[in-house]
N, C-alpha and C positions, 0 to 999 in steps of 0.2 A: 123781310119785305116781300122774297118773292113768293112765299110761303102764307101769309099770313092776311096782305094786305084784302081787301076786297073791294071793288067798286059801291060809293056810296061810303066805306066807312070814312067818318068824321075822324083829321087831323088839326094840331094844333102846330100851328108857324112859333118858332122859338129863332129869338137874337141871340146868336154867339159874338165872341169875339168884339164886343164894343161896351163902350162905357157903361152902359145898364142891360145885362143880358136878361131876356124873360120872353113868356109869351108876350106875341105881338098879334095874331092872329088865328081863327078859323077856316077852315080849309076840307073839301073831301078828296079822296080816292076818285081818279076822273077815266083809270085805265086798266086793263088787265097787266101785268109784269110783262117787258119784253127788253131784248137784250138792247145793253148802252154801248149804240153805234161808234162811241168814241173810244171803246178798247180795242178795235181793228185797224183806226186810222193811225197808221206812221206817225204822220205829222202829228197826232195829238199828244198833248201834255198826260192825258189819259189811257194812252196808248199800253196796252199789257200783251208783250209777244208768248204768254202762255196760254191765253185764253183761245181758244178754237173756235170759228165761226158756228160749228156743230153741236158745242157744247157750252156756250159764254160763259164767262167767271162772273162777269156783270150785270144788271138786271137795276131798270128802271121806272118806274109809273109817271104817271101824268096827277098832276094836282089841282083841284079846281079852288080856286081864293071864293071864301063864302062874304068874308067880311074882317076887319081891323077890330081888333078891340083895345081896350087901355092896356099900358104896360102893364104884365103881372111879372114884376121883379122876379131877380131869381133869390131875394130876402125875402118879400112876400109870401112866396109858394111856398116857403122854408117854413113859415107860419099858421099857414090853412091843414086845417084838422082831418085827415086824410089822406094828404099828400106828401106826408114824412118819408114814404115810403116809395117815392116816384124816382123812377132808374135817374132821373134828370138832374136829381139832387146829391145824388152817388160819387162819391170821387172815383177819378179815374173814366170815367162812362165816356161811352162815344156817342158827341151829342148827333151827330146828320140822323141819324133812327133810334127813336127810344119807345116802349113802351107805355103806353100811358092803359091801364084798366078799368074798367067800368066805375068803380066806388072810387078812384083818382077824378074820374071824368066828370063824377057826379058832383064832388068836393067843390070843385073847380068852375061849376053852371056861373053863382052869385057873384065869381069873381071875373068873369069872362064878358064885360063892358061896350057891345059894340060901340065903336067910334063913328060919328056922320061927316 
């Protein structure tokens, strides 16, 4: 993310962790990377006593919500002709950041529903 992301690119919001996981959403890049203040504070659950204010271990962006679309299951995606091959689908993957590439993105246009 700290490397890669860039203001303006286009992300896509994914449900973990509940009954139907899948894209739920469109979203861009809204900030340049800067350290996440909550690895210095004590008190936080996120708190990391290795990371040095000089040098952060952590690094977070800002996201701007474009718009909802229809669930895209995570069976569906399993399905769309292009997308066999998306980190998201991978066992083992850590879903908070995944790659998604240009011919993934493009698979994905007709299934991607905004919601009103």
């Amino acid at each position: 993310m700290r490397d890669l992301c860039k203001i303006g690119d286009p992300v896509l919001f994914y449900h973990s962790s509940c009954a139907q996981p899948g894209i739920v959403g469109i979203g861009e890049i809204a900030s340049e990377p800067y350290p996440d203040p909550t690895q210095f504070e004590e008190t936080s659950g996120y708190f990391d006593a290795k990371s040095p204010q000089e040098k952060p271990r952590w690094v977070q962006v800002d996201v701007r919500v474009l718009h909802k679309v229809r669930l895209v299951s995570i069976a569906e995606l399993r399905t769309i002709p292009g997308c066999e091959g998306m980190r998201v689908l991978q066992k083992g993957n850590r879903l908070s950041i995944t790659p998604v590439n240009e011919d993934e993105w493009k698979a994905l246009q007709p299934y991607l529903i905004p919601q009103t």
